[in-house]
C-alpha positions as CSV (number, residue, x, y, z in Angstrom):
1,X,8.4,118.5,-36.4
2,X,9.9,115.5,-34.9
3,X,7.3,113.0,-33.6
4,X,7.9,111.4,-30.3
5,X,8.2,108.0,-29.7
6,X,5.4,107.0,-27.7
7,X,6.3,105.7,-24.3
8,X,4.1,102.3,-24.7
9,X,5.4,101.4,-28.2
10,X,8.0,99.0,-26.9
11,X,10.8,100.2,-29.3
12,X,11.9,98.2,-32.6
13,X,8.3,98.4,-33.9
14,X,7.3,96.0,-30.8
15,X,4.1,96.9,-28.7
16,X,4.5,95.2,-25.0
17,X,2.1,92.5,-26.1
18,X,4.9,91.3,-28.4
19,X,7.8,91.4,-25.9
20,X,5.5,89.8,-23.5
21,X,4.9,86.9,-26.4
22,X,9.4,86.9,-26.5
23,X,9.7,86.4,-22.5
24,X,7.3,83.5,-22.5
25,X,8.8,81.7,-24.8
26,X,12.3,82.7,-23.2
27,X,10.7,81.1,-20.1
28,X,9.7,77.6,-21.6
29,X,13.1,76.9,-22.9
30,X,14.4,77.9,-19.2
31,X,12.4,75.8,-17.9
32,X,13.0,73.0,-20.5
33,X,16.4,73.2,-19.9
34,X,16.0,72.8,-16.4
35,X,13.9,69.9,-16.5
36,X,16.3,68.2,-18.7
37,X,19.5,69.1,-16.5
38,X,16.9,67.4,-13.7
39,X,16.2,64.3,-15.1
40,X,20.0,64.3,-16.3
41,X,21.3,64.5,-12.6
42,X,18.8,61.9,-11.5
43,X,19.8,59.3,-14.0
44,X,23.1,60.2,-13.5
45,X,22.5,59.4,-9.4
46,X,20.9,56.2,-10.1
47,X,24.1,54.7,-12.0
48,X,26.1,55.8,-9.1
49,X,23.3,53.9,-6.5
50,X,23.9,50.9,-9.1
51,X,28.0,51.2,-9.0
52,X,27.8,51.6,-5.9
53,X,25.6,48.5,-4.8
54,X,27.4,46.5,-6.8
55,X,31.1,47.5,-5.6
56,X,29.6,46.7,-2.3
57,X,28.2,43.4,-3.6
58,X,32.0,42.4,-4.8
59,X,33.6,43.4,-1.9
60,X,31.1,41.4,0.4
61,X,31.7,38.2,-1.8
62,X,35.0,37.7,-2.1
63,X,35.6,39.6,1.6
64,X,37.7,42.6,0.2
65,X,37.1,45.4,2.4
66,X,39.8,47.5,3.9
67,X,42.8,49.2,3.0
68,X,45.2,47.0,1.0
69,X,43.3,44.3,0.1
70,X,40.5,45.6,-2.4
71,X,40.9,43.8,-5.5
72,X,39.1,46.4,-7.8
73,X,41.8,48.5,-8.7
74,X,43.8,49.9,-11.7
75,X,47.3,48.4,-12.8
76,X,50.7,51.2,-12.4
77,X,53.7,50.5,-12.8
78,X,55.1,47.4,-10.7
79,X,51.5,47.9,-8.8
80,X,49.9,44.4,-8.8
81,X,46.9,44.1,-11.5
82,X,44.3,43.4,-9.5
83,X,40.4,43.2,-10.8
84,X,37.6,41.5,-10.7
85,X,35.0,41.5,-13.4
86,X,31.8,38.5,-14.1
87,X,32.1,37.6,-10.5
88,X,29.1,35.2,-11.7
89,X,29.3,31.6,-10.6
90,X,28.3,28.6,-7.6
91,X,28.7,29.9,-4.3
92,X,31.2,26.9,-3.7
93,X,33.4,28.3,-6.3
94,X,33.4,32.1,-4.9
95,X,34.3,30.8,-1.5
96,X,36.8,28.7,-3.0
97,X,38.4,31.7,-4.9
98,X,38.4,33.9,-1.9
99,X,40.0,31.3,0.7
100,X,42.9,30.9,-1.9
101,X,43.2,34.8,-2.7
102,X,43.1,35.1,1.5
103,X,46.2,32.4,1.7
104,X,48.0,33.7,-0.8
105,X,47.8,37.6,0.4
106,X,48.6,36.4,4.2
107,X,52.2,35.0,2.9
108,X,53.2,36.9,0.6
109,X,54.6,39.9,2.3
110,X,55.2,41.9,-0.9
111,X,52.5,41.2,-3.8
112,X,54.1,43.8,-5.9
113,X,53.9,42.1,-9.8
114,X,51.2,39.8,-8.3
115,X,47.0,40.3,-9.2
116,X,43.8,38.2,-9.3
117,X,41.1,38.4,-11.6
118,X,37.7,36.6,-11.6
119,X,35.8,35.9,-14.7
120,X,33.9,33.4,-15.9
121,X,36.6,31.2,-16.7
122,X,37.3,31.3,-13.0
123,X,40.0,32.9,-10.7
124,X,43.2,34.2,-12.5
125,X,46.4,34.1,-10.6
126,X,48.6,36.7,-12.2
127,X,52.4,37.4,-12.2
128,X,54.7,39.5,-14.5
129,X,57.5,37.6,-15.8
130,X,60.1,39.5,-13.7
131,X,58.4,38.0,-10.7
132,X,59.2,34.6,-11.9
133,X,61.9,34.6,-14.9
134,X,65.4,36.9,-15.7
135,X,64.7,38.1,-19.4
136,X,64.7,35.7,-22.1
137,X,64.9,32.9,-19.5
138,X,62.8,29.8,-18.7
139,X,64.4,29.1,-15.2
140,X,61.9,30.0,-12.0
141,X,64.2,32.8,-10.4
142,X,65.2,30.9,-7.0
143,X,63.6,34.5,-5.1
144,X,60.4,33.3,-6.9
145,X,59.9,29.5,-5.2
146,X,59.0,31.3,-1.4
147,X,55.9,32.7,-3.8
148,X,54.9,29.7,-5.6
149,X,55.1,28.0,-2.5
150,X,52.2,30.0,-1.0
151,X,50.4,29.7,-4.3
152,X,51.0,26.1,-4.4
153,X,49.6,25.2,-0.7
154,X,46.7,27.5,-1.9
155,X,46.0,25.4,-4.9
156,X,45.8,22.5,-2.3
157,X,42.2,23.2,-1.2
158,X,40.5,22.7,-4.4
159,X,40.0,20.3,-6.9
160,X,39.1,22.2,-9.6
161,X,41.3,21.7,-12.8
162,X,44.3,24.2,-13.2
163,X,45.4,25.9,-16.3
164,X,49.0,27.4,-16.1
165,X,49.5,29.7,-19.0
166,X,53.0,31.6,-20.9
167,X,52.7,35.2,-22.2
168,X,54.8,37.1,-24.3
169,X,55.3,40.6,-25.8
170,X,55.4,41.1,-29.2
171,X,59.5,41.7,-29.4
172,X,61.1,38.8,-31.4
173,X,63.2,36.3,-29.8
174,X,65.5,33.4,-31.7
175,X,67.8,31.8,-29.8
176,X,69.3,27.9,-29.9
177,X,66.7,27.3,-26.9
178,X,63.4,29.4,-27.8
179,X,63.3,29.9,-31.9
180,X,60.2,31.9,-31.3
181,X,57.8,33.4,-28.3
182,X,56.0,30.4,-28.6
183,X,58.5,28.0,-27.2
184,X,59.9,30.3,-24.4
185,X,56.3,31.2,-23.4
186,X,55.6,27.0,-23.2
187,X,58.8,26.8,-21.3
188,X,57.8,29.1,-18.6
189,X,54.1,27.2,-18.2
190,X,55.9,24.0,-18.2
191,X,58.7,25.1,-15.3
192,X,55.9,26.5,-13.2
193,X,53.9,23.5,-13.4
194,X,56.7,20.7,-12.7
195,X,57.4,23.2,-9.9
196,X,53.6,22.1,-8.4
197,X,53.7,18.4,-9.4
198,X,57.4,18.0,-8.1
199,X,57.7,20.1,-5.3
200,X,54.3,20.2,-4.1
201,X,52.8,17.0,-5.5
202,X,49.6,18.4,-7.0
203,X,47.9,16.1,-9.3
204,X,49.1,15.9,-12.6
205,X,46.2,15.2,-14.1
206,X,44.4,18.3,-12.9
207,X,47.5,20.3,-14.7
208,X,47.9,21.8,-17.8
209,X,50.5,24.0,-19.2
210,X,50.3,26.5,-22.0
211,X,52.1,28.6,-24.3
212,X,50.0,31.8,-26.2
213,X,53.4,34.0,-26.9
214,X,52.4,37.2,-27.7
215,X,49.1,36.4,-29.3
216,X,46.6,37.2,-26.2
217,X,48.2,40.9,-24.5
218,X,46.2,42.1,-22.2
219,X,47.9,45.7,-23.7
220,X,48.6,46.9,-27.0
221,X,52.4,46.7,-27.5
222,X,53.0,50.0,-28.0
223,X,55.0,51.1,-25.0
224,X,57.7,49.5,-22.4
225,X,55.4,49.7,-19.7
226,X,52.6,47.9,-22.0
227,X,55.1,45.1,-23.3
228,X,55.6,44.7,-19.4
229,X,52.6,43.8,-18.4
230,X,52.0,41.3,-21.3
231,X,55.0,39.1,-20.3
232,X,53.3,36.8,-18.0
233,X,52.2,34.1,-16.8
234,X,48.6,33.3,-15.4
235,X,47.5,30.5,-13.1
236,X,44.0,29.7,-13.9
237,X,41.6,27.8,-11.3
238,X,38.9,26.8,-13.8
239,X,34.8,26.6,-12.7
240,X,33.8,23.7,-11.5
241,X,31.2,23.8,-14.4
242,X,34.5,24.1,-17.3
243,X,35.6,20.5,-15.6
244,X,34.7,19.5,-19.1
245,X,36.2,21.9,-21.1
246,X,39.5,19.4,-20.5
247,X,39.2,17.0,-23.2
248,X,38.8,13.1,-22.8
249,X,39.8,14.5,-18.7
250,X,38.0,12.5,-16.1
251,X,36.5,14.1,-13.0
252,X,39.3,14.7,-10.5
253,X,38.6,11.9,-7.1
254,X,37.6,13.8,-4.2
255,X,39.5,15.0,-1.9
256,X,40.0,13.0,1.3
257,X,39.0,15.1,4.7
């Protein structure tokens, strides 16, 4: 005759001692998990305390709050590139930086192609080529003056030296006039800068003017859009500390109040 299963066995050979011994160890790795996913999420909030604090640090130095003129944003399109990253440096310098990124931003009525950046070399005045040059051209676009104006009468308030510095993509040019991406990336530094000194009668001394061709994108040149954005030219305000990264320069005289 069949036996019957007794109703305390517990089935599969198990007595209830054993699947009492299976649900406590089910509950420790439930409760593992949870205090993992805990300490997880609390990490996880601290970063975002830290980001936080420090976009709010940013914002407060350089006076970026409000719609339309936060500089920590992404580059799209014809977007202006506009970041900040190592805000590090003298207080003098930062306030500097942000009276000249003020001046600019109150005169120029359409900053589309233009961006700043502050690093530790010291505030980057960015525009895309097209801002400034017709393709393959070293001419400053006669649309393009009204903007170098405003940066110009920025520049005016500091003495810091200025670097003014050519960009190309990595598409070939050989013409009678540029040979390479060298010489029409050296052209373009060299018309913006007699542009200051002639026009505007910043000091020559403080000026220098530089061609990198394609050699430092800020993109791989793998796409239109990419190649865009590496045809530039940057206006660099140097620290007040790099004064002698400009060699055999002497300190620029004060300016007079």
């Amino acid at each position: 005759m069949a036996r019957k299963r007794g109703a305390g066995s517990g089935g599969g050979g198990h007595d209830a001692t054993g699947m009492m011994r299976w649900l406590l160890t089910y509950a420790d790795l439930i409760t593992l998990l949870m205090v993992f996913f805990v300490v997880m999420y609390a990490m996880s909030s601290a970063d975002q305390k830290k980001f936080n604090a420090l976009k709010a640090s940013l914002a407060a130095a350089l006076r970026t709050e409000g719609a339309g003129t936060n500089l920590i944003f992404e580059y799209s399109g014809n977007r202006p590139f506009n970041q900040v990253v190592n805000p590090e440096g003298t207080e003098k310098d930062l306030e500097t930086f942000r009276e000249i990124i003020s001046q600019i931003q109150q005169r120029v009525k359409d900053p589309q192609g233009v961006g700043f950046t502050v690093s530790e070399r010291g505030l980057t005045i960015r525009f895309l080529d097209s801002i400034l040059f017709d393709l393959g051209r070293a001419e400053l676009r006669p649309d393009a003056l009204p903007l170098l104006d405003a940066v110009a009468d920025a520049l005016k308030q500091t003495d810091n030296y200025i670097r003014v510095e050519g960009h190309a993509d990595n598409l070939p040019i050989n013409t009678a006039q540029f040979p390479s991406n060298w010489e029409l990336s050296a052209a373009r530094s060299i018309a913006v800068t007699r542009y200051f000194i002639d026009k505007h009668g910043l000091e020559p001394r403080r000026l220098s003017s530089l061609g990198y061709g394609e050699y430092r994108p800020l993109y791989p040149n793998t796409s239109e859009a990419n190649r865009a954005k590496n045809r530039r030219v940057d206006i660099v305000i140097l620290r007040s500390s790099l004064a002698g990264g400009e060699v055999d320069a002497p300190l620029p005289a004060p300016r007079q109040q």
